[in-house]
Biopython code that builds the backbone (N, CA, C, O; Angstrom):
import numpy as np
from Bio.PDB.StructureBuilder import StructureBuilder

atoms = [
    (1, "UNK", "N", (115.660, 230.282, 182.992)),
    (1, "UNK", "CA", (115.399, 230.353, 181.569)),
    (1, "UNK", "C", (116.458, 231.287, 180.967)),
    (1, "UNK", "O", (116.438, 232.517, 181.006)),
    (2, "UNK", "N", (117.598, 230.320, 180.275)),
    (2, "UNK", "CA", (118.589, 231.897, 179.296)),
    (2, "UNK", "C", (117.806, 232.725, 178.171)),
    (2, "UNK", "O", (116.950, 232.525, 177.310)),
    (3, "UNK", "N", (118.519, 233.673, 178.626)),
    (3, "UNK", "CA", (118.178, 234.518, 177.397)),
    (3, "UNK", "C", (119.268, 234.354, 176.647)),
    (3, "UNK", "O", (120.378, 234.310, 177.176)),
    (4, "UNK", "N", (119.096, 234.239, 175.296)),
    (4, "UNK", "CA", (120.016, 234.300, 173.938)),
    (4, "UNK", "C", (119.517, 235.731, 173.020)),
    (4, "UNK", "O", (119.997, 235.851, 171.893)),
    (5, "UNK", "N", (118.837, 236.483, 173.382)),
    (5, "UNK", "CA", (119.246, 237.545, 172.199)),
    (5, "UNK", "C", (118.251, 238.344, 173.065)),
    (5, "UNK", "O", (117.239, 237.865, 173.577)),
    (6, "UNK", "N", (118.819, 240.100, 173.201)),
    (6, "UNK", "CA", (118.111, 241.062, 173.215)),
    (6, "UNK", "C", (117.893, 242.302, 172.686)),
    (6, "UNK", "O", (118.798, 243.033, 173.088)),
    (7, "UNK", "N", (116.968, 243.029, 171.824)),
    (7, "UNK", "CA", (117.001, 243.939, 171.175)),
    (7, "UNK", "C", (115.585, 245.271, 171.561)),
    (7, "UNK", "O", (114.512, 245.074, 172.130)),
    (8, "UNK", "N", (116.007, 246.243, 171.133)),
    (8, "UNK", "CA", (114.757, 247.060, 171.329)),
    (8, "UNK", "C", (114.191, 246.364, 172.182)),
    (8, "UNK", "O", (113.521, 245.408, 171.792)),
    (9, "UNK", "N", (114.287, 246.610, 173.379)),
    (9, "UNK", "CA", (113.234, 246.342, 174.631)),
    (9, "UNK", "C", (112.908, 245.183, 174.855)),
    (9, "UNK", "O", (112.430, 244.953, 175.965)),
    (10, "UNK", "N", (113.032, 244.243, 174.036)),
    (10, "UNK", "CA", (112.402, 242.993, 173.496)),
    (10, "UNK", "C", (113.458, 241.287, 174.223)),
    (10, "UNK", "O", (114.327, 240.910, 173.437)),
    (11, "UNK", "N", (113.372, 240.712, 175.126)),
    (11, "UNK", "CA", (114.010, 239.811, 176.020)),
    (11, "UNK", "C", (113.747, 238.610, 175.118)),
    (11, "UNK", "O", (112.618, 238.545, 174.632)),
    (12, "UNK", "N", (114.411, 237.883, 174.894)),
    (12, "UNK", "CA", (114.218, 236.376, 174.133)),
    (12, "UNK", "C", (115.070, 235.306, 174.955)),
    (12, "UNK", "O", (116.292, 235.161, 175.002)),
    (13, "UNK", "N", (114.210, 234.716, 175.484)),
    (13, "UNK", "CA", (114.776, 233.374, 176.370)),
    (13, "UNK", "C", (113.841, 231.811, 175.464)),
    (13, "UNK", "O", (112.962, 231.700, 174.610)),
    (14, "UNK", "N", (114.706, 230.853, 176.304)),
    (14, "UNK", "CA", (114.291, 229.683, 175.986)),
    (14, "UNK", "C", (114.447, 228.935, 177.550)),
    (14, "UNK", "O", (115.194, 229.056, 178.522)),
    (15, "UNK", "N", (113.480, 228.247, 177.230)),
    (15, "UNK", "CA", (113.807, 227.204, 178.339)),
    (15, "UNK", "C", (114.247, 225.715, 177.954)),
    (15, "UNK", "O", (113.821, 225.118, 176.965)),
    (16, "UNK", "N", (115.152, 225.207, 178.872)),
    (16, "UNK", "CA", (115.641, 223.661, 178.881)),
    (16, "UNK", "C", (114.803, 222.698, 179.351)),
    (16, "UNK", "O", (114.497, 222.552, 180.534)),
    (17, "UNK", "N", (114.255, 221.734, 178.006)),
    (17, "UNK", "CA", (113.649, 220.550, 178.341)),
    (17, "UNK", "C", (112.232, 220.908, 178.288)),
    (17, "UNK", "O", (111.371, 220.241, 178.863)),
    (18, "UNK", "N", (111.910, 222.272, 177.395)),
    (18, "UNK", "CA", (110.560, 222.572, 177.458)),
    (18, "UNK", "C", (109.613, 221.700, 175.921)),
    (18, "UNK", "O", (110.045, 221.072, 174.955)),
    (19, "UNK", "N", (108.190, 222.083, 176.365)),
    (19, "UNK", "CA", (107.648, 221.447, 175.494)),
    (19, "UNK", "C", (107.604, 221.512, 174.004)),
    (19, "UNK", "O", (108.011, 222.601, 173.601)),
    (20, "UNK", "N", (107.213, 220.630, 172.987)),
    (20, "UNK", "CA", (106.781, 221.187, 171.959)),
    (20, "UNK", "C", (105.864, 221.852, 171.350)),
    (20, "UNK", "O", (104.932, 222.081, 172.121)),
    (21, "UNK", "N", (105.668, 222.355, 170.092)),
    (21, "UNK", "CA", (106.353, 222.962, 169.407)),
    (21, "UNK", "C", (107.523, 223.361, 169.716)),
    (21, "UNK", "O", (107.596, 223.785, 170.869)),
    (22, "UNK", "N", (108.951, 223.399, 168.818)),
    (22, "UNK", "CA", (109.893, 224.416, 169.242)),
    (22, "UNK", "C", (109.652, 225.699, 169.446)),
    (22, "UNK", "O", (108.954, 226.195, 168.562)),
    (23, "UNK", "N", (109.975, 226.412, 170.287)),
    (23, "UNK", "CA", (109.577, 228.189, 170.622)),
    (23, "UNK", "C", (110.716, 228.534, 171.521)),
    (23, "UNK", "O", (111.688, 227.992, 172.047)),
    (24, "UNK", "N", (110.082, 229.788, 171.439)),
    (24, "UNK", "CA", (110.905, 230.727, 172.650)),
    (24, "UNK", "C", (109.698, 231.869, 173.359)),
    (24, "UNK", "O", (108.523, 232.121, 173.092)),
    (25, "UNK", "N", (110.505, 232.284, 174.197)),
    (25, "UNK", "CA", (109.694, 233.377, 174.859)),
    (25, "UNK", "C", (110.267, 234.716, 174.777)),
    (25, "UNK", "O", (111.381, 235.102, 175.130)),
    (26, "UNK", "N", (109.178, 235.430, 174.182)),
    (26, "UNK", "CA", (109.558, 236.903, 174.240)),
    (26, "UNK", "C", (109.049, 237.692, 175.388)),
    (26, "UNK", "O", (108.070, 237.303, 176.024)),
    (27, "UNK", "N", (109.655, 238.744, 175.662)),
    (27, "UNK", "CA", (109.426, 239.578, 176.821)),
    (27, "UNK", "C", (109.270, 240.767, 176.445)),
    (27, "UNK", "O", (110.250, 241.466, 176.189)),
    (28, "UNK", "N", (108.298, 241.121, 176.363)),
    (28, "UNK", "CA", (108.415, 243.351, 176.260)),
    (28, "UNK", "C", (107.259, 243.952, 177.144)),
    (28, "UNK", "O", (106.038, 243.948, 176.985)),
    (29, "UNK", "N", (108.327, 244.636, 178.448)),
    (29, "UNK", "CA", (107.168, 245.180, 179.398)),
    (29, "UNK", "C", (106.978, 244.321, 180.237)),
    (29, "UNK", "O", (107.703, 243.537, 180.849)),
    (30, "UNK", "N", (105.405, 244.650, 180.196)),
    (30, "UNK", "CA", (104.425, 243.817, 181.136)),
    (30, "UNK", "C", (103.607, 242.303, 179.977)),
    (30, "UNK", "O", (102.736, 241.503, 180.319)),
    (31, "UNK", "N", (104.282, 242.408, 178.715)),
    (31, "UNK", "CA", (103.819, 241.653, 177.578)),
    (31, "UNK", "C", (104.402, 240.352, 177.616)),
    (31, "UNK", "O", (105.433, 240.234, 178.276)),
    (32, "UNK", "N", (103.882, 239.235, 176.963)),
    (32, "UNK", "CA", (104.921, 237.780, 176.549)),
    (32, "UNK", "C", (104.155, 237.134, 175.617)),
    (32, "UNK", "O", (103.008, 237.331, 175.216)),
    (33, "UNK", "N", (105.223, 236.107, 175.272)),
    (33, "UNK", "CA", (104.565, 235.315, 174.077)),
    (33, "UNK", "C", (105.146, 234.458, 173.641)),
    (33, "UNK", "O", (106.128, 234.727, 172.949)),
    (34, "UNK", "N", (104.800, 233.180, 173.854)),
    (34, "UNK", "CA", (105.738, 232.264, 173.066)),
    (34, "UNK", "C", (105.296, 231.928, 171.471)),
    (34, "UNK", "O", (104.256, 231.569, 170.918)),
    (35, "UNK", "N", (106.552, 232.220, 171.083)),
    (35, "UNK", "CA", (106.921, 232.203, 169.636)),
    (35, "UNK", "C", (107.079, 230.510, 168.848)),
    (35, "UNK", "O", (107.938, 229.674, 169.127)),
    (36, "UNK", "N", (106.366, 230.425, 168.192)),
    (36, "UNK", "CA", (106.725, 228.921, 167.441)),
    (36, "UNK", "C", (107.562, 229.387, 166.076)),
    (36, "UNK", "O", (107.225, 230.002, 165.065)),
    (37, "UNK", "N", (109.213, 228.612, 166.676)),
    (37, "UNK", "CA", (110.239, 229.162, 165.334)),
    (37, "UNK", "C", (109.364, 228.723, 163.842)),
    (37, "UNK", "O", (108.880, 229.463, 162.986)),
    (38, "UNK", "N", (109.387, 227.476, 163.921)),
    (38, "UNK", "CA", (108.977, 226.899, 162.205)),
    (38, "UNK", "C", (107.916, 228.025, 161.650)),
    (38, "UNK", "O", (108.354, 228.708, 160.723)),
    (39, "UNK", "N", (106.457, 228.337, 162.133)),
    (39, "UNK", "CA", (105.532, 228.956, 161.995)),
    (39, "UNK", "C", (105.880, 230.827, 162.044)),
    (39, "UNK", "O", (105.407, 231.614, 161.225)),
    (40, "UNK", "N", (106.650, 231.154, 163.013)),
    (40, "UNK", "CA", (106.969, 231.905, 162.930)),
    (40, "UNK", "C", (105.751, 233.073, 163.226)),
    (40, "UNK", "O", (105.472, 234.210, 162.847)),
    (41, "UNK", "N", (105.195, 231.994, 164.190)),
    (41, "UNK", "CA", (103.676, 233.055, 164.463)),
    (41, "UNK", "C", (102.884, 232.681, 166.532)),
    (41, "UNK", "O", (102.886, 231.569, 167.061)),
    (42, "UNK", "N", (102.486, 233.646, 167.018)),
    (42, "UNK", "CA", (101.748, 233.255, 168.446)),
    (42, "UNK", "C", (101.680, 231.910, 168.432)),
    (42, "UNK", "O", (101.771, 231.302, 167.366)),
    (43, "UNK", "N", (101.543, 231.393, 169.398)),
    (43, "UNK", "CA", (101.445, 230.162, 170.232)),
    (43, "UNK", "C", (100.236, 230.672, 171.383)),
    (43, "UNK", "O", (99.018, 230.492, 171.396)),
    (44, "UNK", "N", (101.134, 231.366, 172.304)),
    (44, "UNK", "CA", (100.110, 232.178, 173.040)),
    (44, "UNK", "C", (100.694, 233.566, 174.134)),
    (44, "UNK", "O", (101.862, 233.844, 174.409)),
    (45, "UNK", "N", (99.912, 233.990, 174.419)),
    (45, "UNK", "CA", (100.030, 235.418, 175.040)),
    (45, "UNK", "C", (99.717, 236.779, 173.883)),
    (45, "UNK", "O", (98.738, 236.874, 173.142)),
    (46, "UNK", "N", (101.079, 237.925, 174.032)),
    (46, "UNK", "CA", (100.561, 238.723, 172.838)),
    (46, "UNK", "C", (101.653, 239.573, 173.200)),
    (46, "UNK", "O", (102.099, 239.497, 174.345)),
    (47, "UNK", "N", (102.172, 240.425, 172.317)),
    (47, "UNK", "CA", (103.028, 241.528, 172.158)),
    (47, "UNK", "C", (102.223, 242.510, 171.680)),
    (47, "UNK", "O", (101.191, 242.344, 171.030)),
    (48, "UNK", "N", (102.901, 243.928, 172.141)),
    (48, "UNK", "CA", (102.074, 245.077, 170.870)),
    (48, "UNK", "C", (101.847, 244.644, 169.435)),
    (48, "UNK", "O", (102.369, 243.569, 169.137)),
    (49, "UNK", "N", (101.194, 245.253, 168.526)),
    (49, "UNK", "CA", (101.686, 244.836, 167.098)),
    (49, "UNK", "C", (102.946, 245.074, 166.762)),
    (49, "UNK", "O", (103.630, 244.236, 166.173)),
    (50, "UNK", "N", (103.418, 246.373, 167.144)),
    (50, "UNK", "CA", (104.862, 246.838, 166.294)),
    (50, "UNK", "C", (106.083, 245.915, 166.960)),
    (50, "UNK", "O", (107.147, 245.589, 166.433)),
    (51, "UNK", "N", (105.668, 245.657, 168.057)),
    (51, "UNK", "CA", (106.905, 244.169, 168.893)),
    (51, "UNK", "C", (106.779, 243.252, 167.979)),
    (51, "UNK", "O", (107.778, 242.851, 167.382)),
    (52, "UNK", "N", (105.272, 242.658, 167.653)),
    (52, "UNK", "CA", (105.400, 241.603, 167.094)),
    (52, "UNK", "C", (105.692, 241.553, 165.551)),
    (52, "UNK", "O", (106.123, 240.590, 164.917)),
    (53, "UNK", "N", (105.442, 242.501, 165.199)),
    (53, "UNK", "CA", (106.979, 242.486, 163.463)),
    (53, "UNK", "C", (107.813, 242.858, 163.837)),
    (53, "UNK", "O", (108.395, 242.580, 162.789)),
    (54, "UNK", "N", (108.934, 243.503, 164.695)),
    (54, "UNK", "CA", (110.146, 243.319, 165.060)),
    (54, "UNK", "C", (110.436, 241.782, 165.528)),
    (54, "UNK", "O", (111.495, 241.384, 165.044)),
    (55, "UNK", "N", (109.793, 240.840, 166.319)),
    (55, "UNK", "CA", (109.928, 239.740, 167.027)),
    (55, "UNK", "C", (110.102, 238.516, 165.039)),
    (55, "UNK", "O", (110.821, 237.561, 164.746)),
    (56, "UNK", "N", (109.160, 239.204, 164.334)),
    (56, "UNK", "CA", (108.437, 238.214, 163.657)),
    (56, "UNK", "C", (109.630, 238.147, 162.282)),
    (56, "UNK", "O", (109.778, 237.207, 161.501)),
    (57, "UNK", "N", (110.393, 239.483, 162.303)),
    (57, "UNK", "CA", (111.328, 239.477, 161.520)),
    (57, "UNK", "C", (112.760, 239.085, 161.815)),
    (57, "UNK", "O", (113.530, 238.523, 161.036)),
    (58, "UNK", "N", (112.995, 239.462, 163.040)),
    (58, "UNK", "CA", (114.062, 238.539, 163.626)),
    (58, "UNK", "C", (114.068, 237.003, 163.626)),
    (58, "UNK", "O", (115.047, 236.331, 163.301)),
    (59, "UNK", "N", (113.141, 236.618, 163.936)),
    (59, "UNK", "CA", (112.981, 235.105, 163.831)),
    (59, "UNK", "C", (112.933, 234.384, 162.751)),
    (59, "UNK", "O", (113.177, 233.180, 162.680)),
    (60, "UNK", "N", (112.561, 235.227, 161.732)),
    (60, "UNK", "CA", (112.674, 234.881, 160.008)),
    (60, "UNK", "C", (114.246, 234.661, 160.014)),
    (60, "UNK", "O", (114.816, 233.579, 159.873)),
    (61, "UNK", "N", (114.880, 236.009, 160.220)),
    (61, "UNK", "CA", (116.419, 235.698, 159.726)),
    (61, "UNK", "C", (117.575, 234.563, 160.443)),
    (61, "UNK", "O", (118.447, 233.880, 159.906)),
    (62, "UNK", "N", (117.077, 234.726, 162.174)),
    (62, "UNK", "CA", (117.850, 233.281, 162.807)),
    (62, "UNK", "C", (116.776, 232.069, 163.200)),
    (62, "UNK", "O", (116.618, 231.507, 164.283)),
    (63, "UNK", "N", (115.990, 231.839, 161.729)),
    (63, "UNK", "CA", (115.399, 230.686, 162.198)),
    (63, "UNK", "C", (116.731, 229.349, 162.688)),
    (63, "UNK", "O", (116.677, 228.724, 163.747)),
    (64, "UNK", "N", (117.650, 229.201, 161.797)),
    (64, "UNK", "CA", (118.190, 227.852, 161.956)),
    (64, "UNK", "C", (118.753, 228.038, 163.373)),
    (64, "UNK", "O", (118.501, 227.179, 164.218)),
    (65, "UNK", "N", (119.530, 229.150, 163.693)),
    (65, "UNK", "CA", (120.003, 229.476, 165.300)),
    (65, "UNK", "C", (119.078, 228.824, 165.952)),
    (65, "UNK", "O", (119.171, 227.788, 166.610)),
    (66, "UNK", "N", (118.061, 229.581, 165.703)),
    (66, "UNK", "CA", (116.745, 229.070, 167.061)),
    (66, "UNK", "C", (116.482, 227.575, 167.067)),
    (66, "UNK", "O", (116.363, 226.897, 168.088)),
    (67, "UNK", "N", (116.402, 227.123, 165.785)),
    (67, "UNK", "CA", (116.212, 225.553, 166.148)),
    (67, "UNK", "C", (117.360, 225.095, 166.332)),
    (67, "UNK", "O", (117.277, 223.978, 166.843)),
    (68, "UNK", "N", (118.584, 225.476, 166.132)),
    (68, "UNK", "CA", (120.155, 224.992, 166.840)),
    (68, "UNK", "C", (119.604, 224.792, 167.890)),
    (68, "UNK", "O", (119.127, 223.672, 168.072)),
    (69, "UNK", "N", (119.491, 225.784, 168.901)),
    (69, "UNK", "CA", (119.337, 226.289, 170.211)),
    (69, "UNK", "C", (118.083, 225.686, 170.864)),
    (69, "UNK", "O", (118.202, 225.790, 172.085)),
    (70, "UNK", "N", (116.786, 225.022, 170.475)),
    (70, "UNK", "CA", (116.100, 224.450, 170.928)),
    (70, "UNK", "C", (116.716, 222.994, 171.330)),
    (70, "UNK", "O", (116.729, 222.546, 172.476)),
    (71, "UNK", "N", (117.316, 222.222, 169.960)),
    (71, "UNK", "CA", (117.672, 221.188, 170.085)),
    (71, "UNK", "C", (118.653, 220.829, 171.594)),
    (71, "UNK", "O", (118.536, 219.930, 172.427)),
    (72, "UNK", "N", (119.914, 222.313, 171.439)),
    (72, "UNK", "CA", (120.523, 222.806, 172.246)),
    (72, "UNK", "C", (119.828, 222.345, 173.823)),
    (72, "UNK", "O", (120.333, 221.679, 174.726)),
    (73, "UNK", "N", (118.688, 222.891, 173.738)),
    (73, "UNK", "CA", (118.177, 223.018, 174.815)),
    (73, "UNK", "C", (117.678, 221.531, 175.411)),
    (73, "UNK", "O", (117.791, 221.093, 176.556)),
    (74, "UNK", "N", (117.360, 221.202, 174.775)),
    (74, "UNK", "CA", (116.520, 219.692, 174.705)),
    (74, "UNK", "C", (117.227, 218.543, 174.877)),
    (74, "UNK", "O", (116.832, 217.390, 175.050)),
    (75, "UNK", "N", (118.724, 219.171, 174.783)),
    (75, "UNK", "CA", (120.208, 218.116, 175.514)),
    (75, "UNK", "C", (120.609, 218.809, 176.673)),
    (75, "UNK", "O", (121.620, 218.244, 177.089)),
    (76, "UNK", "N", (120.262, 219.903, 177.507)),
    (76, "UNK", "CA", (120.515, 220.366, 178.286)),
    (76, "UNK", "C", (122.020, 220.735, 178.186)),
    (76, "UNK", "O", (122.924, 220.540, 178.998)),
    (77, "UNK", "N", (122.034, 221.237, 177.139)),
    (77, "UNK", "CA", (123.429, 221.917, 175.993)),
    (77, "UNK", "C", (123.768, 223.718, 176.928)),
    (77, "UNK", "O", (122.839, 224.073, 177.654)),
    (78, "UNK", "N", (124.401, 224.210, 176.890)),
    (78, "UNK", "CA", (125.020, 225.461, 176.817)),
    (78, "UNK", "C", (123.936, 226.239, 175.702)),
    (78, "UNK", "O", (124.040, 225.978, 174.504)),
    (79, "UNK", "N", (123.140, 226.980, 176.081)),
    (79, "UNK", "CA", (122.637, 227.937, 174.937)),
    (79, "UNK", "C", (123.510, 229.118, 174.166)),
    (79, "UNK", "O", (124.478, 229.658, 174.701)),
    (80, "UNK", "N", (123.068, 229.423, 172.928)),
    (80, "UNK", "CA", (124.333, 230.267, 172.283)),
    (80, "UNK", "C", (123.599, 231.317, 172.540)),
    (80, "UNK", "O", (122.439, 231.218, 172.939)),
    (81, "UNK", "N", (124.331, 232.678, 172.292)),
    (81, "UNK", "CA", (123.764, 233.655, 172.286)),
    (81, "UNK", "C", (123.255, 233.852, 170.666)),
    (81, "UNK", "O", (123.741, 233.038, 169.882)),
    (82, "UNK", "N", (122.340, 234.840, 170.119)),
    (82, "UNK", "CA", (121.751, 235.011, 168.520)),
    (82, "UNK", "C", (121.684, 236.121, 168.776)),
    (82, "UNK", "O", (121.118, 236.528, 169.791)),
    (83, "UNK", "N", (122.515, 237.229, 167.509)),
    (83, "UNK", "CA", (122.868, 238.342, 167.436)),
    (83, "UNK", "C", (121.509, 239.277, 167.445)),
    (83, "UNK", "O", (120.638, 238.676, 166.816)),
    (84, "UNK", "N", (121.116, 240.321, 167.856)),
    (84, "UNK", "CA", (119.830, 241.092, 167.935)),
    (84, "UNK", "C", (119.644, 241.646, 166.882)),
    (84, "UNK", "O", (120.526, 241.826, 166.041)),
    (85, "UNK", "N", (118.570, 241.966, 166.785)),
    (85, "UNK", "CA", (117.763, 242.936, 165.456)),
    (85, "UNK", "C", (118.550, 244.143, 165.347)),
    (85, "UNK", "O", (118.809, 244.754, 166.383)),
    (86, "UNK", "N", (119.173, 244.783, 163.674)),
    (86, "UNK", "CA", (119.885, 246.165, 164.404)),
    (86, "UNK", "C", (119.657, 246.837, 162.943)),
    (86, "UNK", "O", (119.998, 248.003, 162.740)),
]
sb = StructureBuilder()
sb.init_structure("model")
sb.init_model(0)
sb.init_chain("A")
sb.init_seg("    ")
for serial, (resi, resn, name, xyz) in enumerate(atoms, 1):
    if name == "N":
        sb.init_residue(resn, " ", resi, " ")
    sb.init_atom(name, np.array(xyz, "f"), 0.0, 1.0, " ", f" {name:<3s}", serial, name[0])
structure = sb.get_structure()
C-alpha cells in the first residue's frame, strides 16, 4: 500500500485496485481510518479527534489530488506523492 503524503504523525496510503467509495487510509499510532475523499468524513475505524481535523482539513484542500490518485490507483498507475499539511 503507497503512501502519498505524510504529516504530523499522520501516514496516508492508498491501496491499488481497492474498493469503493474512493478513500484512503490514515495511520496515527496504534489508530486508522479509512477516509471517504468526496464526503470527507469516517468510513470506518477512528483517529483521535484532533488527528481527525488535521486529516479532515487536509483532505478538503487536495481533494482533486486524492481522486487523481484513486483513479491513479484503479489503473494500477504510479501513485503521486500530495504535499503534507504545514
Amino acid at each position: 500500500m503507497p503512501q502519498i503524503s505524510y504529516f504530523l504523525g499522520v501516514i496516508i496510503r492508498m491501496f491499488y485496485r481497492d474498493h469503493n467509495p474512493p478513500h484512503f487510509h490514515a495511520f496515527y499510532g496504534e489508530h486508522q481510518a479509512l477516509i471517504d475523499i468526496q464526503k470527507n468524513e469516517i468510513l470506518s475505524g477512528s483517529l483521535p479527534p484532533r488527528v481527525l481535523g488535521i486529516v479532515v482539513e487536509w483532505t478538503a484542500i487536495h481533494q482533486e489530488e486524492l481522486l487523481e490518485n484513486w483513479k491513479r490507483a484503479m489503473n494500477k498507475e504510479e501513485l503521486l506523492n500530495i504535499a503534507p499539511l504545514v
